[in-house]
Structure formats: structure tokens, C-alpha cells
N, C-alpha and C positions, 0 to 999 in steps of 0.2 A: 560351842559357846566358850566363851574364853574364862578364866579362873574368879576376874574379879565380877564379870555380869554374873556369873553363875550362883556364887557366892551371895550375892545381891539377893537374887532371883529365889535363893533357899530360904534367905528371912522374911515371915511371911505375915509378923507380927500379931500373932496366937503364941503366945508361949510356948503352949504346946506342942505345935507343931515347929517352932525353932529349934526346940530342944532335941529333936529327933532328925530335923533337916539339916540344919547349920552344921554341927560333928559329922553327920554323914557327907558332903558337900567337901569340906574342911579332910577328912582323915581316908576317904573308901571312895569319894568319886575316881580320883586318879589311878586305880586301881580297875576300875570296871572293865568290861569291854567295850570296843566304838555301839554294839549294839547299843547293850547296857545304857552307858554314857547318852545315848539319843532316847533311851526309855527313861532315865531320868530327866531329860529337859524335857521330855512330854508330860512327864508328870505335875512338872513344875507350871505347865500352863491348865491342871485341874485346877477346878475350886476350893477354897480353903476348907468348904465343911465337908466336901468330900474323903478330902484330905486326912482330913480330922478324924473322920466314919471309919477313913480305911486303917491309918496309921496305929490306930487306939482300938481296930480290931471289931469294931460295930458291924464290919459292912465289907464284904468283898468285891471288889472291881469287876465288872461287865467285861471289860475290856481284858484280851488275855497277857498284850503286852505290859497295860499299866499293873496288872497282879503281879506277872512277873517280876516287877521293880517292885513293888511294892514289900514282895517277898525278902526278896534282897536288904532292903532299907532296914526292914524289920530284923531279919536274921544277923545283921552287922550289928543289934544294939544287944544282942541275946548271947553271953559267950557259950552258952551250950549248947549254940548249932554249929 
């Protein structure tokens, strides 16, 4: 996915979840690995209150790969991991 779709694709109009997707998209995507990088554009095609469950820590992911990003996303906003 190219920089400016992705970018797009991170705003996802929940505040909340900008807030946490956008900086990460913006500063830690280009950073990932190709894995990574294809587990967050999987991510991006969940749904927002999932999203929402998982990012804000309600709710952990079924899915092993989307946990795994999920972990990630979260541990880039935490500087004590």
C-alpha cells in the first residue's frame, strides 16, 4: 500500500482511534517489517469498534496475526516497552 493510501486508510474518523493510528502510520509504519506492514493493512480493513475494543484494551483479537499488530501499535505509544 503506498504512503499516501495508507495514511488515508489510518484516519478512520473516531478520534480515538486517529489518535493512536495516524502517529503510528505517520512515524513506526516504515519501520515494520513487510510481514508487520501486511498485518497492519489487515488491520486496517477491521471494523472501527473492533478497533476501538482492541486498541483501548477491552478486547483481545481472535485473530493471532491481528493481536500481533495490535501489540505492536500499542507498545510504540508506551515508551516503557
Amino acid at each position: 500500500m503506498d504512503k499516501n493510501r495508507l495514511l488515508w486508510a489510518s484516519r478512520r474518523g473516531m478520534l480515538e482511534l486517529d489518535l493512536i493510528l495516524q502517529p503510528f502510520a505517520e512515524n513506526v509504519y516504515s519501520q515494520l517489517t513487510p510481514d508487520d506492514q501486511r498485518r497492519y493493512e489487515q488491520l486496517l480493513d477491521c471494523e472501527d469498534q473492533d478497533l476501538f475494543s482492541w486498541l483501548l484494551r477491552s478486547k483481545v483479537p481472535e485473530d493471532a496475526h491481528i493481536r500481533q499488530i495490535v501489540d505492536i501499535v500499542l507498545a510504540s505509544r508506551d515508551p516503557a516497552s
